[in-house]
N, CA and C atoms of all chains as a GROMACS GRO file, in nm:
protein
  504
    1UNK      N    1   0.072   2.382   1.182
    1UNK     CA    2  -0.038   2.294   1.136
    1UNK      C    3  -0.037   2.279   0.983
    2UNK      N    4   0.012   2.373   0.915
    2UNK     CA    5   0.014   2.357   0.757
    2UNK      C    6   0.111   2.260   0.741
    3UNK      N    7   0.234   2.294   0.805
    3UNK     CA    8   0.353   2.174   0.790
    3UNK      C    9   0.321   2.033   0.810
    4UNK      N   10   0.191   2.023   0.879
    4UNK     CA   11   0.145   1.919   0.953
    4UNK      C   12   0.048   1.843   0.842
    5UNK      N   13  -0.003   1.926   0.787
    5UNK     CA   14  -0.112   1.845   0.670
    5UNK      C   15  -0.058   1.863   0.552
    6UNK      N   16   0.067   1.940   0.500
    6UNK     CA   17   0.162   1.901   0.420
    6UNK      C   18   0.263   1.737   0.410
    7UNK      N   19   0.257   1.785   0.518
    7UNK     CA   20   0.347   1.591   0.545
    7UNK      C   21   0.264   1.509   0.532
    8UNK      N   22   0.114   1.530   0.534
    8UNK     CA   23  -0.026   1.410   0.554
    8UNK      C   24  -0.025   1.383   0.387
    9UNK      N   25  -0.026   1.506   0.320
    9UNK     CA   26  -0.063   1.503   0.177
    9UNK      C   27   0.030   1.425   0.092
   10UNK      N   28   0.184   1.500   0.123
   10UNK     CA   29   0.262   1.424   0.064
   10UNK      C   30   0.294   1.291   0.084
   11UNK      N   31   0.276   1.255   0.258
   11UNK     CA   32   0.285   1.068   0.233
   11UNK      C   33   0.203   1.044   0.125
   12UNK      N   34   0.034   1.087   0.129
   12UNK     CA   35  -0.057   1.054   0.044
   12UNK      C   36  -0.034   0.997  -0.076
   13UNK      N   37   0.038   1.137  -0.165
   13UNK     CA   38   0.017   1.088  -0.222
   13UNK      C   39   0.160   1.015  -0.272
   14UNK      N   40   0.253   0.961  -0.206
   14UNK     CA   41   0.366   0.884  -0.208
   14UNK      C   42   0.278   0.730  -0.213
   15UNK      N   43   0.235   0.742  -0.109
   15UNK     CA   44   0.192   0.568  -0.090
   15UNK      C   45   0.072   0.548  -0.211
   16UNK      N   46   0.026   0.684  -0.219
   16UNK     CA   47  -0.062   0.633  -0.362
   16UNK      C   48  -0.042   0.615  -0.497
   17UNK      N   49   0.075   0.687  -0.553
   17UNK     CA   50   0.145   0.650  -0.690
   17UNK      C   51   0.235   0.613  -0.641
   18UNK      N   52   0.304   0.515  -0.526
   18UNK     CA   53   0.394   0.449  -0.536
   18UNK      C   54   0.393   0.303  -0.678
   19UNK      N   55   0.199   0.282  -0.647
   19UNK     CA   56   0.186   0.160  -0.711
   19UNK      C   57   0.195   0.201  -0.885
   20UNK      N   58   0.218   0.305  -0.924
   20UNK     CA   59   0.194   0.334  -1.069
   20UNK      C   60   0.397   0.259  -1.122
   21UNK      N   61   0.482   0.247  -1.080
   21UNK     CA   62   0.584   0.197  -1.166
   21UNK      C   63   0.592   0.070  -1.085
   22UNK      N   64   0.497  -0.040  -1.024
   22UNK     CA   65   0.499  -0.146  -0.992
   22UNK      C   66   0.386  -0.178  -1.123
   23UNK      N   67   0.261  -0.086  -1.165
   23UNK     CA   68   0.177  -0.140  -1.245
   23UNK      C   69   0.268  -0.115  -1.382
   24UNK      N   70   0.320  -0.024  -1.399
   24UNK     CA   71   0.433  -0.048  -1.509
   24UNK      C   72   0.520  -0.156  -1.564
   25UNK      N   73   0.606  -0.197  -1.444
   25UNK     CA   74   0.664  -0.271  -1.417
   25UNK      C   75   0.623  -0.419  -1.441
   26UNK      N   76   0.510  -0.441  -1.445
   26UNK     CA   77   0.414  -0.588  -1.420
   26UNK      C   78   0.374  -0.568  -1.600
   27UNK      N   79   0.311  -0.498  -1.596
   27UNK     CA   80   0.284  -0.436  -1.763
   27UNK      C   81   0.320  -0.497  -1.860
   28UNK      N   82   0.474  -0.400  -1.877
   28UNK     CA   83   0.594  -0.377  -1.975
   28UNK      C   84   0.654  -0.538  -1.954
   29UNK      N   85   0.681  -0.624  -1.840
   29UNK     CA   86   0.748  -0.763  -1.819
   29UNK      C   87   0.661  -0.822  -1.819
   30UNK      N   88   0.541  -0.812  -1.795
   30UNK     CA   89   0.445  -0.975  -1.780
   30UNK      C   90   0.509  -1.024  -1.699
   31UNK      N   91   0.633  -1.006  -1.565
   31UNK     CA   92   0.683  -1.096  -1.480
   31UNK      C   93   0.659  -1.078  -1.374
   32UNK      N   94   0.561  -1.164  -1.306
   32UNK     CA   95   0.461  -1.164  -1.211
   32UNK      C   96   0.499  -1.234  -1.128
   33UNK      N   97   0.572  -1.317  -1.134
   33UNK     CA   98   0.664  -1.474  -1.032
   33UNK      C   99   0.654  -1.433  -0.909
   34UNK      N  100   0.742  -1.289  -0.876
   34UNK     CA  101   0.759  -1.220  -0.781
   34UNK      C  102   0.643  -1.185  -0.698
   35UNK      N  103   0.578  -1.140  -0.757
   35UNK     CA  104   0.392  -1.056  -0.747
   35UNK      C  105   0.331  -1.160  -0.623
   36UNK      N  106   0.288  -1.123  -0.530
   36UNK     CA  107   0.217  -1.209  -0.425
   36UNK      C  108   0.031  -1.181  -0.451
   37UNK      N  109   0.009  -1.304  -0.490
   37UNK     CA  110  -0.178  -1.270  -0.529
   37UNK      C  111  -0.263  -1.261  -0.416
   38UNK      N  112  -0.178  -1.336  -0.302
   38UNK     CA  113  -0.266  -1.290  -0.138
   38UNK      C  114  -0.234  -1.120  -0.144
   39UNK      N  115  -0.175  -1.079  -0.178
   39UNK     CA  116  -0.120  -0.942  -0.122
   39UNK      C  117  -0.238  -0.827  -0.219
   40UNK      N  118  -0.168  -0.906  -0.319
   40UNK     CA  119  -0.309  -0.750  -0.424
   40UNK      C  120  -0.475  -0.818  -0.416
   41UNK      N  121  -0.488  -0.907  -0.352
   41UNK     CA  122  -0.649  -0.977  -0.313
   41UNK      C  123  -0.660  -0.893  -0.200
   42UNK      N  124  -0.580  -0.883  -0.104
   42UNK     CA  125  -0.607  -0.820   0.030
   42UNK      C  126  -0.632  -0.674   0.032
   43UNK      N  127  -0.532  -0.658  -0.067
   43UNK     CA  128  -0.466  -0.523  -0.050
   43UNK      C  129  -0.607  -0.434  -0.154
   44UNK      N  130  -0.643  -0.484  -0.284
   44UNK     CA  131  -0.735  -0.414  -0.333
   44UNK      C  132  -0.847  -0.443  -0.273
   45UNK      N  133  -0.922  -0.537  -0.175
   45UNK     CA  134  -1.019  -0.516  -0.114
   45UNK      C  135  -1.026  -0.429   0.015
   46UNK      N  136  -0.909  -0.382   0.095
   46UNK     CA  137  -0.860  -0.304   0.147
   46UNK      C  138  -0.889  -0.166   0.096
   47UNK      N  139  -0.874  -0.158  -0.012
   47UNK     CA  140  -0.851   0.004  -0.051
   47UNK      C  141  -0.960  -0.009  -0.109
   48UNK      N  142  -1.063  -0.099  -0.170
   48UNK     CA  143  -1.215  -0.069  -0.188
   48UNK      C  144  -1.306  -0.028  -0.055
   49UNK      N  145  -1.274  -0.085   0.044
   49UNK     CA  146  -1.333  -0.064   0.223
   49UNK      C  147  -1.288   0.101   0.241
   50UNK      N  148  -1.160   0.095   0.224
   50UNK     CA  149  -1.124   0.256   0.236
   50UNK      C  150  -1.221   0.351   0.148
   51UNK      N  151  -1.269   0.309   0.039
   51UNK     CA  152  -1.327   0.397  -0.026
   51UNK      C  153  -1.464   0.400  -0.033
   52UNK      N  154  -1.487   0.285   0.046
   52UNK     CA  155  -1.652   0.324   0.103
   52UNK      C  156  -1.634   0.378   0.232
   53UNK      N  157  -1.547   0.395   0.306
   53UNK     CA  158  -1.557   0.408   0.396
   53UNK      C  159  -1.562   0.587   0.400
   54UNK      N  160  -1.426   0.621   0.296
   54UNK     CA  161  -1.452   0.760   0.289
   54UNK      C  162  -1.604   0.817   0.240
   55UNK      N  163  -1.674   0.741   0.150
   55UNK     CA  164  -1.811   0.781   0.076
   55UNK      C  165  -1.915   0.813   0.221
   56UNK      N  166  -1.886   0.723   0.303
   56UNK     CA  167  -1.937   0.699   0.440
   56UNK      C  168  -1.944   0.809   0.521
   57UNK      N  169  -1.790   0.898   0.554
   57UNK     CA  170  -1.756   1.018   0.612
   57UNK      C  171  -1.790   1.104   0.509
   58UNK      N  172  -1.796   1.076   0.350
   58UNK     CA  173  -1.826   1.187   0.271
   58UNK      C  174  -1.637   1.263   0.240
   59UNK      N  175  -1.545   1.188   0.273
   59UNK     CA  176  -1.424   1.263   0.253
   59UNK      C  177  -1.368   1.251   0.121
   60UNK      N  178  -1.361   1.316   0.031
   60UNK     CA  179  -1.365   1.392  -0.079
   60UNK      C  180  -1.155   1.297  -0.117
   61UNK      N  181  -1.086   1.350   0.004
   61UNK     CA  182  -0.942   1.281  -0.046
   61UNK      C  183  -0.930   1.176  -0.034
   62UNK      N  184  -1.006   1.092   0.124
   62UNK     CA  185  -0.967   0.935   0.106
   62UNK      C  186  -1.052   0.869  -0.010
   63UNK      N  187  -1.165   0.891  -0.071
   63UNK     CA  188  -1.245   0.850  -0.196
   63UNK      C  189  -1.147   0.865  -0.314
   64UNK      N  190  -1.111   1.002  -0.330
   64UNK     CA  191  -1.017   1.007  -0.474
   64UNK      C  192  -0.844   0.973  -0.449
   65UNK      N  193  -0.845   0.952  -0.299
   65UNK     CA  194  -0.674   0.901  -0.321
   65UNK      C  195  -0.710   0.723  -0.339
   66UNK      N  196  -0.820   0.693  -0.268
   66UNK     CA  197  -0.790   0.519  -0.332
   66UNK      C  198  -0.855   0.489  -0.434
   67UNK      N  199  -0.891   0.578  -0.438
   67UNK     CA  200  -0.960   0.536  -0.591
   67UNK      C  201  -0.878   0.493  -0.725
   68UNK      N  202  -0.786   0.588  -0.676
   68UNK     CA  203  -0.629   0.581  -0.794
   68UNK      C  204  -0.546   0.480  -0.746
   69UNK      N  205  -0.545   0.412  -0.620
   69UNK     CA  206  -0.536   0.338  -0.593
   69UNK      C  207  -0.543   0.207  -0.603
   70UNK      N  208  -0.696   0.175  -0.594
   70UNK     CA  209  -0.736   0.101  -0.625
   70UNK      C  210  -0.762   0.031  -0.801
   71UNK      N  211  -0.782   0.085  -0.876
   71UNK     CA  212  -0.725   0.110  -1.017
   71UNK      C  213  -0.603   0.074  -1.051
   72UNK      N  214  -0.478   0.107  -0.992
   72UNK     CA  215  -0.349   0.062  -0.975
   72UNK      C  216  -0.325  -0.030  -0.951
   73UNK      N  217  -0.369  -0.117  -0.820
   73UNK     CA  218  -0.359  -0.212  -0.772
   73UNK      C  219  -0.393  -0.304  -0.788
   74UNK      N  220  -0.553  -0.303  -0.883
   74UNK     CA  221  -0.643  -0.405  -0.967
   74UNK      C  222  -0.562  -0.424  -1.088
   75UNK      N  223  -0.505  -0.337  -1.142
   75UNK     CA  224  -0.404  -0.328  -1.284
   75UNK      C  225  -0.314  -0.447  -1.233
   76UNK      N  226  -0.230  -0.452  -1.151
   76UNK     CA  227  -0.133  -0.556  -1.134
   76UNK      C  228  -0.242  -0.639  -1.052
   77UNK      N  229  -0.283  -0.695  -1.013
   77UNK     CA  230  -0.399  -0.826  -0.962
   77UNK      C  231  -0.411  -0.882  -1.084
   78UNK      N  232  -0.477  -0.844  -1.203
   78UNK     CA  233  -0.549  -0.883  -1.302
   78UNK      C  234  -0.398  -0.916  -1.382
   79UNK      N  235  -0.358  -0.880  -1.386
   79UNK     CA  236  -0.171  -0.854  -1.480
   79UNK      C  237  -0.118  -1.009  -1.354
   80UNK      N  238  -0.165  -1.049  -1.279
   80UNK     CA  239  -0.106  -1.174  -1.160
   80UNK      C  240  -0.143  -1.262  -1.218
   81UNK      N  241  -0.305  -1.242  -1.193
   81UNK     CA  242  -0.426  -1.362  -1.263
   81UNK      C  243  -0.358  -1.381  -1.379
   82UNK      N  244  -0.326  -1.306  -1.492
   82UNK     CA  245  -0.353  -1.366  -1.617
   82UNK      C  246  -0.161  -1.432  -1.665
   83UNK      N  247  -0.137  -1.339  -1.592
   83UNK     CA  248   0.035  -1.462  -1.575
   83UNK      C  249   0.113  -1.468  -1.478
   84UNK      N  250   0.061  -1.566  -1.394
   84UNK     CA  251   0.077  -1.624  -1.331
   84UNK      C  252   0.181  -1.792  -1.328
   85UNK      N  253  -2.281   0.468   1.259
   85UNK     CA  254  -2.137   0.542   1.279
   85UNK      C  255  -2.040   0.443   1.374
   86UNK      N  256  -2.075   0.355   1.418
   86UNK     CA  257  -1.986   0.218   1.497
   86UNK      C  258  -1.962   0.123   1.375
   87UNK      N  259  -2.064   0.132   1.280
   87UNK     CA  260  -2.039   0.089   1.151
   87UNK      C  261  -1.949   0.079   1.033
   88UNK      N  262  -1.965   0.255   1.018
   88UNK     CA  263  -1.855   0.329   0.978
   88UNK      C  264  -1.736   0.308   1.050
   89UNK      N  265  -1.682   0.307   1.155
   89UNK     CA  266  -1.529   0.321   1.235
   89UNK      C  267  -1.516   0.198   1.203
   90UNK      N  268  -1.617   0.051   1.215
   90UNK     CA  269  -1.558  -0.086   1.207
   90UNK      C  270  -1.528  -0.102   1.037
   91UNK      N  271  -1.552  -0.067   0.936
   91UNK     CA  272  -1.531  -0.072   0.798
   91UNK      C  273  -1.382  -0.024   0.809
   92UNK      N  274  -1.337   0.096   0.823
   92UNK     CA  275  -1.243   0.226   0.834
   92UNK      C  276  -1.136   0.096   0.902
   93UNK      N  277  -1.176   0.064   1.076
   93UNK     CA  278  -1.037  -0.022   1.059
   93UNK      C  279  -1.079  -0.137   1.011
   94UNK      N  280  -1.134  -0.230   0.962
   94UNK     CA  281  -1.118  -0.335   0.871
   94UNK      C  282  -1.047  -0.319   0.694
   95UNK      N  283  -1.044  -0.224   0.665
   95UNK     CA  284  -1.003  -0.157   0.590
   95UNK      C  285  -0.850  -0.119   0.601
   96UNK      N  286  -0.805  -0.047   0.756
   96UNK     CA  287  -0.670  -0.061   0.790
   96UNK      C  288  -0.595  -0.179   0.790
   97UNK      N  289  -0.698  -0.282   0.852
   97UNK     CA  290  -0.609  -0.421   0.911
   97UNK      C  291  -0.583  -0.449   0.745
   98UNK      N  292  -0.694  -0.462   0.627
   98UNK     CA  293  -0.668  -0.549   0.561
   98UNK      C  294  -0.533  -0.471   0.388
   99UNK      N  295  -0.553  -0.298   0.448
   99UNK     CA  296  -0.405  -0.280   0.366
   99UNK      C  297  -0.268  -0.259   0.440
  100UNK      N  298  -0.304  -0.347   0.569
  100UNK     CA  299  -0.133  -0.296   0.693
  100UNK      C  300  -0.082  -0.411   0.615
  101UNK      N  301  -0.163  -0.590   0.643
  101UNK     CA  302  -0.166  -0.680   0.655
  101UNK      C  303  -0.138  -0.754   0.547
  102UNK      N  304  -0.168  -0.681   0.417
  102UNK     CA  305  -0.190  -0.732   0.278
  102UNK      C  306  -0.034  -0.771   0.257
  103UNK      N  307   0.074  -0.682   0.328
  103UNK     CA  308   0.202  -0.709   0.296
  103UNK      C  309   0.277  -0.809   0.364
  104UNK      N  310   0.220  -0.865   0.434
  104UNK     CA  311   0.276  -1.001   0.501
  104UNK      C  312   0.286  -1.112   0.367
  105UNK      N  313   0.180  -1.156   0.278
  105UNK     CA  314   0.206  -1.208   0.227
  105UNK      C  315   0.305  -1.188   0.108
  106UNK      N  316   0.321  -1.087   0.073
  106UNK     CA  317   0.397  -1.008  -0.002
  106UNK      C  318   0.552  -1.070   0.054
  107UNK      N  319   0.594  -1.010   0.212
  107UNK     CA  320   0.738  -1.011   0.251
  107UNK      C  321   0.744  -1.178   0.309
  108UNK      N  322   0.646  -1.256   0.287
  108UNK     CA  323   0.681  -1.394   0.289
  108UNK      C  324   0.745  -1.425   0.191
  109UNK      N  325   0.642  -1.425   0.092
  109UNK     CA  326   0.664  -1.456  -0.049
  109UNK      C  327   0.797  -1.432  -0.140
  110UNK      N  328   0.829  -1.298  -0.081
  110UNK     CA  329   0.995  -1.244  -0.135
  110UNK      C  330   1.104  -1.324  -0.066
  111UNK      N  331   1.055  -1.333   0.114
  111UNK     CA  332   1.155  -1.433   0.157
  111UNK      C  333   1.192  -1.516   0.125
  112UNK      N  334   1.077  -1.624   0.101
  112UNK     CA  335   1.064  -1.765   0.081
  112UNK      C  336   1.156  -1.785  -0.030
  113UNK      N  337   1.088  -1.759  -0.147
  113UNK     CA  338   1.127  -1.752  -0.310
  113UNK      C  339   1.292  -1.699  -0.334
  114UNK      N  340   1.275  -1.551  -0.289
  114UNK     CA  341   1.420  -1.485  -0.346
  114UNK      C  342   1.384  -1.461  -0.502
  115UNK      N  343   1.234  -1.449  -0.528
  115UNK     CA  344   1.214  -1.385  -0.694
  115UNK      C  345   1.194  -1.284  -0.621
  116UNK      N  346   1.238  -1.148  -0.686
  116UNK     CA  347   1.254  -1.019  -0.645
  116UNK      C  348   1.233  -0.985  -0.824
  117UNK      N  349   1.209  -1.015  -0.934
  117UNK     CA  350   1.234  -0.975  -1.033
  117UNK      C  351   1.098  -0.903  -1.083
  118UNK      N  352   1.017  -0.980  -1.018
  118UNK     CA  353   0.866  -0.894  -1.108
  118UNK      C  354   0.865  -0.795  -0.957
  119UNK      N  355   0.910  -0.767  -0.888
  119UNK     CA  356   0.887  -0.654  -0.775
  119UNK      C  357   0.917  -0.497  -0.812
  120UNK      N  358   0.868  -0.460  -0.832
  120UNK     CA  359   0.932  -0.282  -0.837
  120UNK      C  360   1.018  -0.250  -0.748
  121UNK      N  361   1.176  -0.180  -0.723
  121UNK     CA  362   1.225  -0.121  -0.662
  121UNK      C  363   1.185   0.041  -0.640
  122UNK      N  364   1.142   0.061  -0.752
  122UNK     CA  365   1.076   0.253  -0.742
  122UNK      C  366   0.915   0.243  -0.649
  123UNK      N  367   0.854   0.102  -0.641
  123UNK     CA  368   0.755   0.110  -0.566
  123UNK      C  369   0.790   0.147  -0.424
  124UNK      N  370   0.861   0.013  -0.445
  124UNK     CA  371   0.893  -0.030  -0.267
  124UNK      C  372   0.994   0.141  -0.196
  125UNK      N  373   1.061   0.199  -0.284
  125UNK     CA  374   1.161   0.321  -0.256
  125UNK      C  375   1.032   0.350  -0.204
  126UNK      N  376   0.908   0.478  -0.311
  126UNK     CA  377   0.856   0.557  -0.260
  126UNK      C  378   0.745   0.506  -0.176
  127UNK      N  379   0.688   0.402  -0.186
  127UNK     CA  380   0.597   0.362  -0.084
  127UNK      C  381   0.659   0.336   0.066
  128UNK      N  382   0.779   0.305   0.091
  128UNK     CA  383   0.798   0.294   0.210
  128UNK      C  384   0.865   0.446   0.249
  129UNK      N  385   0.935   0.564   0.168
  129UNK     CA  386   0.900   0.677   0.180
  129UNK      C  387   0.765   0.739   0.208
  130UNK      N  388   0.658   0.689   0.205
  130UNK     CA  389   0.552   0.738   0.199
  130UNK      C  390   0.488   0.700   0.338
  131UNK      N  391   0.511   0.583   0.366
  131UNK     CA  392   0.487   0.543   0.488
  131UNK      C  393   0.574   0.598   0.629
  132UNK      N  394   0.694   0.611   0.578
  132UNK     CA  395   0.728   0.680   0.724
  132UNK      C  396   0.688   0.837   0.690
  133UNK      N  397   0.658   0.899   0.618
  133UNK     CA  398   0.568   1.030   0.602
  133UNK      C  399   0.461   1.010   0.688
  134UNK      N  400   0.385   0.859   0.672
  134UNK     CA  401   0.240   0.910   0.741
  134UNK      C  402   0.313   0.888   0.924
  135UNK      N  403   0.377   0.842   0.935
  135UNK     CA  404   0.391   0.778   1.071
  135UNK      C  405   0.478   0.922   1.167
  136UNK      N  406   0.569   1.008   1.086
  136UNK     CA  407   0.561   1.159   1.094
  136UNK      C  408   0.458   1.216   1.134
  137UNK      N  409   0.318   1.222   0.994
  137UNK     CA  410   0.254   1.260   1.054
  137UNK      C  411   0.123   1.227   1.171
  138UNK      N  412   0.084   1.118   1.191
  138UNK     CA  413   0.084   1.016   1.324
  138UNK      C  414   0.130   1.103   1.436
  139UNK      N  415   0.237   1.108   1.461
  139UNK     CA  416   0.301   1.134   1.546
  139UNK      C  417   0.268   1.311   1.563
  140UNK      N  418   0.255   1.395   1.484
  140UNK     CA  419   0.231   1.545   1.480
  140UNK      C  420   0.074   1.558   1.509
  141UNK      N  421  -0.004   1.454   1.503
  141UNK     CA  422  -0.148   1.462   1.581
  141UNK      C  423  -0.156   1.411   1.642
  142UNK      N  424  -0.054   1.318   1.681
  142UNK     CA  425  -0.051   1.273   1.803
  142UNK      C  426  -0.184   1.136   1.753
  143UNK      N  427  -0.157   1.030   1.670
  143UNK     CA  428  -0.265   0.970   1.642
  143UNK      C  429  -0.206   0.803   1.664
  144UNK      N  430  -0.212   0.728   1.773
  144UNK     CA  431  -0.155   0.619   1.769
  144UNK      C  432  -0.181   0.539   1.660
  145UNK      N  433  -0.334   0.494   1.642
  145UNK     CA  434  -0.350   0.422   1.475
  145UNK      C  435  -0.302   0.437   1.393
  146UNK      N  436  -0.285   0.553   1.362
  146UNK     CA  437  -0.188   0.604   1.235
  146UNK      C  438  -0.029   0.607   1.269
  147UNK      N  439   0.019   0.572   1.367
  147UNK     CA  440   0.131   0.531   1.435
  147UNK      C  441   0.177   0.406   1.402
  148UNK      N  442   0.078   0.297   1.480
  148UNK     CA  443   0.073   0.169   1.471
  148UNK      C  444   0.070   0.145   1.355
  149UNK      N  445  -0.028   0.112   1.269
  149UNK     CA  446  -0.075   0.098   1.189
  149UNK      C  447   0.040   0.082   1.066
  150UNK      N  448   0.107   0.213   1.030
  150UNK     CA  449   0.190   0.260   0.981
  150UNK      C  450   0.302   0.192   0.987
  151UNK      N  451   0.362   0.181   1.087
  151UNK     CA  452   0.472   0.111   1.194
  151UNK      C  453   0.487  -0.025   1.160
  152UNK      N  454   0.421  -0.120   1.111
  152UNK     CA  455   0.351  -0.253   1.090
  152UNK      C  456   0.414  -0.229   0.949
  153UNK      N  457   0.326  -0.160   0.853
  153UNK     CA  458   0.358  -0.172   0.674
  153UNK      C  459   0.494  -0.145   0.663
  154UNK      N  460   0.521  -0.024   0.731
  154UNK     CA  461   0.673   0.026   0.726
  154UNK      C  462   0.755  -0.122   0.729
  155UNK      N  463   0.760  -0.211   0.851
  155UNK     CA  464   0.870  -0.322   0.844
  155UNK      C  465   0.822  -0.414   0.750
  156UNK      N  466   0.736  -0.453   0.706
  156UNK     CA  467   0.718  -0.514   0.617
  156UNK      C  468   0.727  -0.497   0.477
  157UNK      N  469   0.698  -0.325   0.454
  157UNK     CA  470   0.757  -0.311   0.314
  157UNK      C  471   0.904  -0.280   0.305
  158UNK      N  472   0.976  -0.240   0.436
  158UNK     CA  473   1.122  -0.220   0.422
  158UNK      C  474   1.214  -0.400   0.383
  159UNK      N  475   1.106  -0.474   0.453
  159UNK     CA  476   1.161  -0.578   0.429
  159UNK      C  477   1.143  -0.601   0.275
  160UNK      N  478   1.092  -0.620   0.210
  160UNK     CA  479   1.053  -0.637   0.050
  160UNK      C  480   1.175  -0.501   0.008
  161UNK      N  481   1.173  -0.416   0.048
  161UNK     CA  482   1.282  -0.381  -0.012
  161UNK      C  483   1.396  -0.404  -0.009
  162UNK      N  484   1.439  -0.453   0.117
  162UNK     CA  485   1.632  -0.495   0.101
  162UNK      C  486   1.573  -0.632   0.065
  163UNK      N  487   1.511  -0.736   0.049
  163UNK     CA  488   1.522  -0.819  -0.014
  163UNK      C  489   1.521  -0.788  -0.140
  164UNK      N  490   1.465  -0.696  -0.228
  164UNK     CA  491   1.486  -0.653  -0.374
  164UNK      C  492   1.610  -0.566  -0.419
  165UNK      N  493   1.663  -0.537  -0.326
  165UNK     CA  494   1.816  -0.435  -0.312
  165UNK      C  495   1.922  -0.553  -0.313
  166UNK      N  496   1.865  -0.652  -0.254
  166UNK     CA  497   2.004  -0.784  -0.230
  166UNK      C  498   1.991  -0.863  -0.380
  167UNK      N  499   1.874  -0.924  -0.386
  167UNK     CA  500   1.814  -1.013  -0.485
  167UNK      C  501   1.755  -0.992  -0.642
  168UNK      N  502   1.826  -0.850  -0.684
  168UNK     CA  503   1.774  -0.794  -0.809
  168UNK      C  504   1.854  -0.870  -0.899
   0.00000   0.00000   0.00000
């Protein structure tokens, strides 16, 4: 079971700083061409739902894993919007 | 609490789903240049982590769910592996 919520944690937090060298990436190039604005519209209202949703259960990791998340993901949205 | 579970998966559908427009968008175009390759690596690392663990609780949603982003972000990645 430890092995079991070890593998939970580490996807975690894989899929959650995956987005930190995509917000880099968008940053440092301003090259957004690529960047899909349906995707970070969906995707950060997605991970705002997730994080009421954890406030909801009261779960302490899904609140602070999208939270960093979400932060990330608004970073490149707003980095879309403004060059585009 | 029927409340809560309908937020939780509306919340799933809308970060499985967010990447459709994403692996259109890479199709369509072939701009792969504002895309992160270190995203797409560890996020779709991260995703077959959760679908591992899915499978070790025996949790179909987190199966499914998972299963869905996985081909869609693998796709954004060999399109950014071909098209860099």
């Amino acid at each position: 079971m430890i092995t079991t919520d070890l593998i939970g944690y580490f996807s975690a937090f894989l899929t959650t700083f995956a987005f930190v060298p995509q917000a880099y990436h968008s940053w440092k190039t301003r090259d957004l061409s690529g960047v899909s604005l349906p995707m970070y519209s969906i995707f950060s209202l997605g991970v705002l739902g997730w994080i009421v949703y954890g406030a909801l259960i009261a779960s302490w990791p899904i609140i602070v894993a999208n939270s960093v998340t979400f932060v990330l993901a608004c970073a490149v949205l707003c980095l879309k919007l403004k060059h585009r």
